[in-house]
Backbone and ligand atoms as CSV (ligand in chain L), in Angstrom:
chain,resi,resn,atom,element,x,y,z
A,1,UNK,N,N,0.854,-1.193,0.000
A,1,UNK,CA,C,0.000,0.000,0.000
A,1,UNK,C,C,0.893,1.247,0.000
A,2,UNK,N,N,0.674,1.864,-1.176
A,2,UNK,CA,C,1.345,3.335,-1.283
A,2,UNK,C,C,0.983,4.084,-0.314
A,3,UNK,N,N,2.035,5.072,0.875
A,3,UNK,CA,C,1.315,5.931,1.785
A,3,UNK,C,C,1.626,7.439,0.775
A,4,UNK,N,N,0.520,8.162,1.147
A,4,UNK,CA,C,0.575,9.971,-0.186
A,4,UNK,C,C,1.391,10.287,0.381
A,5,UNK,N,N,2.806,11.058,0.003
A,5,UNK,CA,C,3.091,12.611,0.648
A,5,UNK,C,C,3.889,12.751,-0.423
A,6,UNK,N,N,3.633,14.469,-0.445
A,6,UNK,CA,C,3.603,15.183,-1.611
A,6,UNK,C,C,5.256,15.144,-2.120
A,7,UNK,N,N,5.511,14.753,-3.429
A,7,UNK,CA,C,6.793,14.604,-3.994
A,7,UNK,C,C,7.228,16.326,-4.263
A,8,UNK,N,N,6.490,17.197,-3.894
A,8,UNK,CA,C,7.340,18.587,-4.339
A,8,UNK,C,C,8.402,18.528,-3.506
A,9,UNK,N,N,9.731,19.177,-3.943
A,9,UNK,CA,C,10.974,19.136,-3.873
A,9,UNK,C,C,10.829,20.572,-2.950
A,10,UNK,N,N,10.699,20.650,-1.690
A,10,UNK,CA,C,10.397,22.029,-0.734
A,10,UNK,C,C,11.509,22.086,-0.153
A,11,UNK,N,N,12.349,20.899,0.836
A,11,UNK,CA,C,12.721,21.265,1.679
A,11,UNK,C,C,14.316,21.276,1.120
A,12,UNK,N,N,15.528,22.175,1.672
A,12,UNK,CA,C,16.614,21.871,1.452
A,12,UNK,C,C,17.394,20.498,2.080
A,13,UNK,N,N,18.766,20.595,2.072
A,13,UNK,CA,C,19.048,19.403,2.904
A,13,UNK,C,C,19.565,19.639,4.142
A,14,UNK,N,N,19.594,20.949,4.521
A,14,UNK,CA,C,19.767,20.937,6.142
A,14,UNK,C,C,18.514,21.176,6.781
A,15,UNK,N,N,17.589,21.372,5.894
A,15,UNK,CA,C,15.915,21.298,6.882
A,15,UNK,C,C,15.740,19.680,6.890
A,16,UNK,N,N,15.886,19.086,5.764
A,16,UNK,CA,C,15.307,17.850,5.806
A,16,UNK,C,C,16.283,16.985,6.908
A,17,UNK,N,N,17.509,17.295,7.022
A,17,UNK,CA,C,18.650,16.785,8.577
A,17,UNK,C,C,17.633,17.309,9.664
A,18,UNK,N,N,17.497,18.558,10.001
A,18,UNK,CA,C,16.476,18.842,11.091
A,18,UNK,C,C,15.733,18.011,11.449
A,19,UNK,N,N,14.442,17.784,10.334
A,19,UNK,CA,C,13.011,16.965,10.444
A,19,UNK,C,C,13.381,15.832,11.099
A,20,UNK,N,N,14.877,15.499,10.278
A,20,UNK,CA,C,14.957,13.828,10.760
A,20,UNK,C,C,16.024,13.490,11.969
A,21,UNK,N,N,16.297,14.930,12.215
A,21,UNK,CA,C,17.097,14.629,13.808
A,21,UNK,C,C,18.493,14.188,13.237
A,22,UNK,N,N,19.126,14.598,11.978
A,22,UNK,CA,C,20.394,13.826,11.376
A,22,UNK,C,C,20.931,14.468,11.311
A,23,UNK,N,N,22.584,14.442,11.059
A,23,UNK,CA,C,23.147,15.330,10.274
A,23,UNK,C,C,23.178,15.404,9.054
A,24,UNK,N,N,23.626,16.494,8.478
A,24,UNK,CA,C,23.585,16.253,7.084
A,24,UNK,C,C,24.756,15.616,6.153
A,25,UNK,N,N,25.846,15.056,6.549
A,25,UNK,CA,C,26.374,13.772,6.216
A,25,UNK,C,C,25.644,12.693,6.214
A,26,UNK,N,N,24.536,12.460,6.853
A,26,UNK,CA,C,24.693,11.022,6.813
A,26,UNK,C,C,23.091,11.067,5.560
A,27,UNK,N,N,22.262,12.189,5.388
A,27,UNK,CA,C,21.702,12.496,3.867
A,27,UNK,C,C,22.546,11.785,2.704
A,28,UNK,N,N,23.540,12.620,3.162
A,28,UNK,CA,C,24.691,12.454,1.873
A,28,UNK,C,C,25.250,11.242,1.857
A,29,UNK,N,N,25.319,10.556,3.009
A,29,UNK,CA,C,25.572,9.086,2.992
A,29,UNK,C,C,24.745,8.395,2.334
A,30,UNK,N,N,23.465,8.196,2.876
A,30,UNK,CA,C,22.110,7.261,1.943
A,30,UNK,C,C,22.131,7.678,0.597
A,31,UNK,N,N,22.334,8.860,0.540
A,31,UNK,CA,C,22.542,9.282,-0.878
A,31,UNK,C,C,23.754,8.311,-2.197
A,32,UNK,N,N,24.935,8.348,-1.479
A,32,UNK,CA,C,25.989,8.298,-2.208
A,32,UNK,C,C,25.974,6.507,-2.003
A,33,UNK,N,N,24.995,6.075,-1.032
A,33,UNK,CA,C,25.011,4.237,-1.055
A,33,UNK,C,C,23.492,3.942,-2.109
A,34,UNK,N,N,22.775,5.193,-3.016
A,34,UNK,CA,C,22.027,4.778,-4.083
A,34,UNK,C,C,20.836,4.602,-3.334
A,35,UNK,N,N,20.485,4.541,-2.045
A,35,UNK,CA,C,19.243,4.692,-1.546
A,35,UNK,C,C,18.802,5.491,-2.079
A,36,UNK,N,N,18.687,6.490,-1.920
A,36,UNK,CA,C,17.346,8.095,-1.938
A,36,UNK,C,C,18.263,9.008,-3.018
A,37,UNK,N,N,17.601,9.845,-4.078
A,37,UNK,CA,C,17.718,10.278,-4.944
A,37,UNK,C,C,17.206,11.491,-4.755
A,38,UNK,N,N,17.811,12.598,-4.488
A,38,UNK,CA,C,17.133,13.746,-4.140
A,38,UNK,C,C,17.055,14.530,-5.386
A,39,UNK,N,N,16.053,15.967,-5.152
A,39,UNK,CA,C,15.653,16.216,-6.688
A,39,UNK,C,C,16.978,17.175,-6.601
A,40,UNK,N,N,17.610,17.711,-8.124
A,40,UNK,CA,C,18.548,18.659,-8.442
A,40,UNK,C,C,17.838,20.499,-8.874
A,41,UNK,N,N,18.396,20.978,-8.578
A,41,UNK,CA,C,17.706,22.103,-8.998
A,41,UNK,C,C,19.104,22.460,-9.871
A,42,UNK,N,N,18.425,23.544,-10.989
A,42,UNK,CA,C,19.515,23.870,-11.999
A,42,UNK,C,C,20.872,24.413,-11.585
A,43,UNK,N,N,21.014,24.492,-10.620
A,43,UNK,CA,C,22.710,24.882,-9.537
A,43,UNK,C,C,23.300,24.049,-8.912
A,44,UNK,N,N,22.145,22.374,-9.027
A,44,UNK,CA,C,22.739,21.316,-8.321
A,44,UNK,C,C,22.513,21.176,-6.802
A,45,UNK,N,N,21.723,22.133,-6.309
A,45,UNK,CA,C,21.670,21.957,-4.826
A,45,UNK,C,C,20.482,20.763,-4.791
A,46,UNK,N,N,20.501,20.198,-3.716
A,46,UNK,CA,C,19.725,18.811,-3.425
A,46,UNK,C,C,18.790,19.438,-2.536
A,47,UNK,N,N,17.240,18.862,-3.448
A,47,UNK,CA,C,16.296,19.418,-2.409
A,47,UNK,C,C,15.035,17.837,-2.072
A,48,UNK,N,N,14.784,17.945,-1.434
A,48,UNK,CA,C,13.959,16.500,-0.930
A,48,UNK,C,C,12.038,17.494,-0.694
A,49,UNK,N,N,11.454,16.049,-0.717
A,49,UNK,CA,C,10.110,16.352,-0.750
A,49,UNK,C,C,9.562,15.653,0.564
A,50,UNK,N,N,8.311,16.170,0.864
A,50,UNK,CA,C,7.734,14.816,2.247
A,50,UNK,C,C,7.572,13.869,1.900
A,51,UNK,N,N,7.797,13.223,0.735
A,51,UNK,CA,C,7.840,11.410,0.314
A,51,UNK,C,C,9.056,11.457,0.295
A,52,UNK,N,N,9.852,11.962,0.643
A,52,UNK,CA,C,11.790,11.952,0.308
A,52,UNK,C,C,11.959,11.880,2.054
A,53,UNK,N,N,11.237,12.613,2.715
A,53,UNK,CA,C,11.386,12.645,4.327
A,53,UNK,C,C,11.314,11.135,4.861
A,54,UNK,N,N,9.734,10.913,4.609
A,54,UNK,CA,C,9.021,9.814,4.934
A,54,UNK,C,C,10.303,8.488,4.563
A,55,UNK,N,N,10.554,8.663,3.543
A,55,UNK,CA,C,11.423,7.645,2.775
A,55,UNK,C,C,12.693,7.538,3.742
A,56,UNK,N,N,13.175,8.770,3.616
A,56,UNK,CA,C,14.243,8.409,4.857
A,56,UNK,C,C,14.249,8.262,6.248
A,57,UNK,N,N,13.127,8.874,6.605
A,57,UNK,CA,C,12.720,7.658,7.790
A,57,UNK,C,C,12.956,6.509,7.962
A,58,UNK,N,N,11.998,5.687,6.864
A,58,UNK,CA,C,11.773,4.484,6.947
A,58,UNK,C,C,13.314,3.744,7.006
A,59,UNK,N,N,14.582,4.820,5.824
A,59,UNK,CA,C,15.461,3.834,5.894
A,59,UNK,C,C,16.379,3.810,7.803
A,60,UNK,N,N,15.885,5.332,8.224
A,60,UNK,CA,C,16.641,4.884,9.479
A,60,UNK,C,C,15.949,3.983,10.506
A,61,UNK,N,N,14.902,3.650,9.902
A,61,UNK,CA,C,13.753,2.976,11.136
A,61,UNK,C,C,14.251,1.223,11.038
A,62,UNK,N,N,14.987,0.967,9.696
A,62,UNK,CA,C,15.600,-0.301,9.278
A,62,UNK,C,C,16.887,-0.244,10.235
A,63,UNK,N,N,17.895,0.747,9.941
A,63,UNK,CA,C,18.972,0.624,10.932
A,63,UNK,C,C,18.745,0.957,11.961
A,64,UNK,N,N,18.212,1.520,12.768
A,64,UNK,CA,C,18.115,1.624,13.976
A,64,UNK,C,C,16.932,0.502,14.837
A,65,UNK,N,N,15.689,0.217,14.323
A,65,UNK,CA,C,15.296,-0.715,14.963
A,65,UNK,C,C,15.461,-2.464,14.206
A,66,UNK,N,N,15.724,-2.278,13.164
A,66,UNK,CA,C,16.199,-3.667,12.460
A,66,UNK,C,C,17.388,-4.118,12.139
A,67,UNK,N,N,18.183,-3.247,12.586
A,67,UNK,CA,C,19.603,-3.622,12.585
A,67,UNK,C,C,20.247,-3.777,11.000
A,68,UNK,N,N,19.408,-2.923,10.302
A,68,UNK,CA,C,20.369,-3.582,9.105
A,68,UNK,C,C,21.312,-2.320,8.530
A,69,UNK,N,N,22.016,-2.677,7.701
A,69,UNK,CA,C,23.054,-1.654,7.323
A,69,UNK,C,C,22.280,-1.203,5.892
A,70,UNK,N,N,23.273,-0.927,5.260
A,70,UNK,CA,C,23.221,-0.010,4.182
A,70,UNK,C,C,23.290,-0.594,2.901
A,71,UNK,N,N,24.114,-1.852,2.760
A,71,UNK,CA,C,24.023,-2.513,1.693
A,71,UNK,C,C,23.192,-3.638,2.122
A,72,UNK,N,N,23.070,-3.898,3.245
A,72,UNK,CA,C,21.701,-4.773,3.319
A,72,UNK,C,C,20.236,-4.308,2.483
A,73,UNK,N,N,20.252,-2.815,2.703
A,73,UNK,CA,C,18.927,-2.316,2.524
A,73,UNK,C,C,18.591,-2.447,0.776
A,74,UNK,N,N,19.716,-2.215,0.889
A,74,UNK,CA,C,20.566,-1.678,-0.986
A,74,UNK,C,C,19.942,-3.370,-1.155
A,75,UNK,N,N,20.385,-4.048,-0.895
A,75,UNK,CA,C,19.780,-5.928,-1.377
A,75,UNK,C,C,18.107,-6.374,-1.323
A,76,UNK,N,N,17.521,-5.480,0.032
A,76,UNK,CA,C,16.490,-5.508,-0.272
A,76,UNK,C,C,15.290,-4.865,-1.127
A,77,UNK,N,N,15.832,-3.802,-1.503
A,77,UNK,CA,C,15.432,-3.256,-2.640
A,77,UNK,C,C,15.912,-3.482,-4.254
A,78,UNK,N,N,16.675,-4.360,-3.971
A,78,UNK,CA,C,17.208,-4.428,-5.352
A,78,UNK,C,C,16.062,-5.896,-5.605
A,79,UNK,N,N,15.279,-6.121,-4.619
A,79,UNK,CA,C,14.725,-7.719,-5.251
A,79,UNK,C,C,12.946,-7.373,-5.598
A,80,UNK,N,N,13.015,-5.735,-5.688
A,80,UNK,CA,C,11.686,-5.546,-5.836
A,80,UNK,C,C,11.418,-5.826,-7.457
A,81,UNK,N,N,10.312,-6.543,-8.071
A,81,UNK,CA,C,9.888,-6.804,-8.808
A,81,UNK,C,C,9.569,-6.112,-10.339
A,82,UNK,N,N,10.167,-5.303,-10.793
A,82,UNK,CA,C,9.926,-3.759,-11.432
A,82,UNK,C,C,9.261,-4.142,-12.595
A,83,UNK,N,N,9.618,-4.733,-12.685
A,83,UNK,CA,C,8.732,-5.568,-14.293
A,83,UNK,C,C,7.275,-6.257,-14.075
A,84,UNK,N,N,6.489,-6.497,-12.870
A,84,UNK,CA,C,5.147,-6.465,-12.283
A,84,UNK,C,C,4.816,-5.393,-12.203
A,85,UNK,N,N,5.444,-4.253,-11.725
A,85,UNK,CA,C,4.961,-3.228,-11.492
A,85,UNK,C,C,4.681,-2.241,-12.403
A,86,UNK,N,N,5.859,-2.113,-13.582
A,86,UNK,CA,C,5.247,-1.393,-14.417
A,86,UNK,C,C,5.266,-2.362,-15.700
A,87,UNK,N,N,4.688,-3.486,-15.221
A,87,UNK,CA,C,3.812,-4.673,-16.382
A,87,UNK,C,C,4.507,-4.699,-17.679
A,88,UNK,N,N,5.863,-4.267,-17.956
A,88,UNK,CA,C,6.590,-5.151,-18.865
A,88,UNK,C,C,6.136,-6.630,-19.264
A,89,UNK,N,N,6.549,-6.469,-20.830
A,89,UNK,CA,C,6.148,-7.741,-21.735
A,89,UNK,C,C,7.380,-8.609,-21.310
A,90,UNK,N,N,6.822,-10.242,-21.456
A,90,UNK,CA,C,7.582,-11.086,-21.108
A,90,UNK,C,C,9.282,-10.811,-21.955
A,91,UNK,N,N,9.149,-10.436,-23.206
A,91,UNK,CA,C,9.880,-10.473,-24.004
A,91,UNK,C,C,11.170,-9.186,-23.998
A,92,UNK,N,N,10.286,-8.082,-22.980
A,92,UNK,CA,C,11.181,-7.548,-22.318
A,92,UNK,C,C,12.109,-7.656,-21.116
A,93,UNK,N,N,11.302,-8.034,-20.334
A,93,UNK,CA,C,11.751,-7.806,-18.799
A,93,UNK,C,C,12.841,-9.401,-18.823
A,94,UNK,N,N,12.428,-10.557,-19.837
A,94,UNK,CA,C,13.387,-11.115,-19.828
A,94,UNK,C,C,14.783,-11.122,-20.184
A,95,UNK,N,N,14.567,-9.955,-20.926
A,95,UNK,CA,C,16.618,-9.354,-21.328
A,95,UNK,C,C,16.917,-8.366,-20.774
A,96,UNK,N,N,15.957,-8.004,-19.587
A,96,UNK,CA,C,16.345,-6.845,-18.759
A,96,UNK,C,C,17.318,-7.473,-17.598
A,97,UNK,N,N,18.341,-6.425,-17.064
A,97,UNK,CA,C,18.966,-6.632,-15.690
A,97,UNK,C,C,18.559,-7.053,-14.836
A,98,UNK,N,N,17.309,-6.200,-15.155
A,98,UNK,CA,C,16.423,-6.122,-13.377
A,98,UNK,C,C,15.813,-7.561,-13.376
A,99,UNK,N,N,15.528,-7.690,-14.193
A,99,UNK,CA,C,14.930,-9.457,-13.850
A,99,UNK,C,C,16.117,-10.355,-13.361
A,100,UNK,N,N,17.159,-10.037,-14.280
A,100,UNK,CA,C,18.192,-10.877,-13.877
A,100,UNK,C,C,19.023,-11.197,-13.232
A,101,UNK,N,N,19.240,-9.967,-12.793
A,101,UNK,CA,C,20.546,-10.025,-11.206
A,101,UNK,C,C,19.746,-9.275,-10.381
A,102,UNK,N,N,20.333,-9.586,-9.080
A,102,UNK,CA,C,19.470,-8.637,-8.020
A,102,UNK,C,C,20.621,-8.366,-7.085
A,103,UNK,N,N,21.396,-7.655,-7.930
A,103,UNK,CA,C,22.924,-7.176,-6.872
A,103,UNK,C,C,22.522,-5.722,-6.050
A,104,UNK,N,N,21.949,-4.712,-6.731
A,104,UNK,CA,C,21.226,-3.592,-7.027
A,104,UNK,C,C,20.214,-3.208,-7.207
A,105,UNK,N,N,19.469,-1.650,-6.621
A,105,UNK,CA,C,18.185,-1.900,-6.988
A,105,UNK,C,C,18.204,-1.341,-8.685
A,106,UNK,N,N,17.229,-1.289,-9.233
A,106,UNK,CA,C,17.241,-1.075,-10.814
A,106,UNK,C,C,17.269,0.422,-11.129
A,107,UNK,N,N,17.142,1.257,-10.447
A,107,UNK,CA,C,18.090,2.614,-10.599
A,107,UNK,C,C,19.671,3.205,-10.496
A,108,UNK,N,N,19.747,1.871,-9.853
A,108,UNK,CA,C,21.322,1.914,-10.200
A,108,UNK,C,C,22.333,1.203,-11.177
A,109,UNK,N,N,21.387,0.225,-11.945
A,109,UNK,CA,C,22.064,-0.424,-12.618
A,109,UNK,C,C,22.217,0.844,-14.203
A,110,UNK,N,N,21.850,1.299,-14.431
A,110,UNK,CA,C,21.714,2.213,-15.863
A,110,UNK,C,C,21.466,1.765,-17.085
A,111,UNK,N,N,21.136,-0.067,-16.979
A,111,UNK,CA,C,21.008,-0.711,-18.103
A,111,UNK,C,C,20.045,-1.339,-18.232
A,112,UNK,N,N,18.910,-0.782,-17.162
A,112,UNK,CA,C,17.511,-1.329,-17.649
A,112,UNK,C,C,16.607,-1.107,-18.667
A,113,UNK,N,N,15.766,-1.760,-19.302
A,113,UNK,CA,C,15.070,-1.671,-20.347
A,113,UNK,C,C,14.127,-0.282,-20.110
A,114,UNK,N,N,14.096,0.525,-19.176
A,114,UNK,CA,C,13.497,1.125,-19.231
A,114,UNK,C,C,14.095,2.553,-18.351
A,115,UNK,N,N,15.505,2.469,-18.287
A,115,UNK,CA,C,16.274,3.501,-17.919
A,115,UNK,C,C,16.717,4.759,-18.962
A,116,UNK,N,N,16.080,5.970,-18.490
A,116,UNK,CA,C,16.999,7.093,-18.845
A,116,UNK,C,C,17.639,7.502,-18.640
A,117,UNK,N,N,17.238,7.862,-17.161
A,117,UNK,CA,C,18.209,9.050,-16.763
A,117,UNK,C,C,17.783,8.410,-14.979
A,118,UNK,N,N,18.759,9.058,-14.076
A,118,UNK,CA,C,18.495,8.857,-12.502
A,118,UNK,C,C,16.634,9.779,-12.093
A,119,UNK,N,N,16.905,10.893,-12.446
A,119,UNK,CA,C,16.099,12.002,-12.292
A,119,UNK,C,C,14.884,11.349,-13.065
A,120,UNK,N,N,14.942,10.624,-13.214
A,120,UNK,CA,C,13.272,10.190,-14.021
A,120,UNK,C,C,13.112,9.102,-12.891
A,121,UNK,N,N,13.574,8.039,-12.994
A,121,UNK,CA,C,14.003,7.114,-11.925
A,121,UNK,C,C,13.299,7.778,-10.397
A,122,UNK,N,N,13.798,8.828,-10.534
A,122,UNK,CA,C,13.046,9.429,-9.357
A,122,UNK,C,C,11.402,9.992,-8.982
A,123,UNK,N,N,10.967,9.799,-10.417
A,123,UNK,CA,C,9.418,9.922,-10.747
A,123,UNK,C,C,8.401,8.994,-10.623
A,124,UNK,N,N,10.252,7.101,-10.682
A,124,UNK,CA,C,9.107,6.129,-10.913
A,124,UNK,C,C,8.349,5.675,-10.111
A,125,UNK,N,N,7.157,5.017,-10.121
A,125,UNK,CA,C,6.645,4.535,-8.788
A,125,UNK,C,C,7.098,3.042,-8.436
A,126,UNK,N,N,8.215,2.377,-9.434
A,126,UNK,CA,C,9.304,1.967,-8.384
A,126,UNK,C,C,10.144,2.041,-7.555
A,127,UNK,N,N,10.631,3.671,-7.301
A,127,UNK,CA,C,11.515,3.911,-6.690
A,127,UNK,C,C,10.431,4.849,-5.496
A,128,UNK,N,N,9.607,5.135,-6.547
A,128,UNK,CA,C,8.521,5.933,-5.505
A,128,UNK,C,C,7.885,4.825,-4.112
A,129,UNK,N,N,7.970,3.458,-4.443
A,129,UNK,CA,C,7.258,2.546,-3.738
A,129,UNK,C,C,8.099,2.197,-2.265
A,130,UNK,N,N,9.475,2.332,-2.516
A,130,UNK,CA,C,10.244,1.948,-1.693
A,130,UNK,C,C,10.168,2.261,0.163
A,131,UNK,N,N,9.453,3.400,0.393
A,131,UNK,CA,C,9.035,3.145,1.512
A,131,UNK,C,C,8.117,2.442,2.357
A,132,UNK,N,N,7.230,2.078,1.281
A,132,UNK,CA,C,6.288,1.304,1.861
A,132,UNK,C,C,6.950,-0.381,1.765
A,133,UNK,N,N,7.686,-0.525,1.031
A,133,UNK,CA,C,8.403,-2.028,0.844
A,133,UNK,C,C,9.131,-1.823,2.355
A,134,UNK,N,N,9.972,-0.783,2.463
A,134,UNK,CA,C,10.749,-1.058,4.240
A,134,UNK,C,C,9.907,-1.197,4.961
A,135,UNK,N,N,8.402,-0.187,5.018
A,135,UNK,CA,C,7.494,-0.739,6.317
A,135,UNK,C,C,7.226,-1.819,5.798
A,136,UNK,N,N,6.697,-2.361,5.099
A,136,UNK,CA,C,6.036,-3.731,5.104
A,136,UNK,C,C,6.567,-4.446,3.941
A,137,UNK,N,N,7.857,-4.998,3.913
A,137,UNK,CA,C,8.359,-5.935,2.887
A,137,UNK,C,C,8.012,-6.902,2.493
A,138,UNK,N,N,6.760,-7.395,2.755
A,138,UNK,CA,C,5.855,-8.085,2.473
A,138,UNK,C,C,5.150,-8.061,1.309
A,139,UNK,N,N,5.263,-6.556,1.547
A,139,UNK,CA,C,4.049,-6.326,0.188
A,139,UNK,C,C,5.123,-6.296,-1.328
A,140,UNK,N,N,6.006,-6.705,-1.543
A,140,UNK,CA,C,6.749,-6.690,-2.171
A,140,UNK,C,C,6.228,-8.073,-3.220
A,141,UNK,N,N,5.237,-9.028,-2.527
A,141,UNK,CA,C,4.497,-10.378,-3.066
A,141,UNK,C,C,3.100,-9.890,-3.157
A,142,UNK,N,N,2.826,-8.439,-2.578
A,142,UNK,CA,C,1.190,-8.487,-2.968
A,142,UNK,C,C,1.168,-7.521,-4.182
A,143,UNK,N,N,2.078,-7.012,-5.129
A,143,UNK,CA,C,1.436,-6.042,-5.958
A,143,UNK,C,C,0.559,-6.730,-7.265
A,144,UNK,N,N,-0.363,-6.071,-7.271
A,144,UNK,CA,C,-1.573,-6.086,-8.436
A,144,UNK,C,C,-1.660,-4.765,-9.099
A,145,UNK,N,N,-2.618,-4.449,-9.750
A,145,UNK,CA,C,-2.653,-3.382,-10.358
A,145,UNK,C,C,-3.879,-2.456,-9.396
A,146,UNK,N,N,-4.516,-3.228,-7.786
A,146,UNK,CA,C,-4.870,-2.482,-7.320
A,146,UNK,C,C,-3.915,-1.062,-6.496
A,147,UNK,N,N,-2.427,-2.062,-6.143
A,147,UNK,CA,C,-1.722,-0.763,-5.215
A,147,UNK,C,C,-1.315,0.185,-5.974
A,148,UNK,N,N,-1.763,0.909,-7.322
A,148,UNK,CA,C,-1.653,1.865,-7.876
A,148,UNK,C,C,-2.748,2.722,-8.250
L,1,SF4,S1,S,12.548,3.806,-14.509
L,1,SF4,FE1,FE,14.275,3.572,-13.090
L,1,SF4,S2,S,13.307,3.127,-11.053
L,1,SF4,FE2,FE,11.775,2.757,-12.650
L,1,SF4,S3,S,11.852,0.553,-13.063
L,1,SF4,FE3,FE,13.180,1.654,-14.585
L,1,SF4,S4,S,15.259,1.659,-13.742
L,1,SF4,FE4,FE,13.780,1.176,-12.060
């Protein structure tokens, strides 16, 4: 189940350290380990949205109450299903990466059948889904075409 919050790109990255009680290294950490993709503005400064907040929540709610690290998280997102989700033909998703290795999640590989650019990647509602996969990684076996 998708939870709403609004993808506008509002907050900078020392408000969004505030919200989340962080510093702003360790933004730049999740950042630079391919978790969270913050939006660019034409000068390059990194600005995050309340689904970018929420999102990084969730990933500190993994390390801090689930103990997992960073490339753990990086593994569990790399096994999300992307080719169910945005219903690729068999004939695709079978010469795609993403079906095939699951080292990475599929925004980082750059050679998916359906990769442009990072910054789009950041529009998808695969990458958009990812917080709700940390709360409930479960649902990672229930998508239909109702959780959209
Ligand atoms: S557009 Fe990017 S995030 Fe979406 S499925 Fe393709 S590679 Fe993954």
């Amino acid at each position: 189940m998708i939870t709403f919050y609004s993808n506008e790109p509002v907050f900078k990255i020392g408000e969004a350290a505030r919200q989340l009680r962080v510093a702003v290294p360790t933004i730049r950490m999740y950042e630079k380990a391919g978790l969270i993709i913050p939006f660019r503005t034409k000068t390059g400064r990194r600005m995050y949205s309340s689904h970018d907040i929420y999102y990084l929540l969730m990933i500190q709610d993994m390390i801090r109450n689930h103990k997992l690290n960073l490339e753990a998280i990086k593994k569990l997102l790399s096994i999300i299903p992307c080719w169910m989700i945005k219903n690729c033909t068999y004939k695709t998703f079978h010469n795609c990466s993403a079906y095939n290795e699951n080292s990475i999640p599929c925004w980082l590989k750059g050679d998916t059948a359906c990769f442009h650019s990072i910054e789009e990647c950041r529009n998808c509602k695969v990458y958009k889904n990812c917080p709700s996969i940390l709360k409930d990684p479960k649902s990672l076996f229930k998508f239909n075409n109702s959780n959209y």
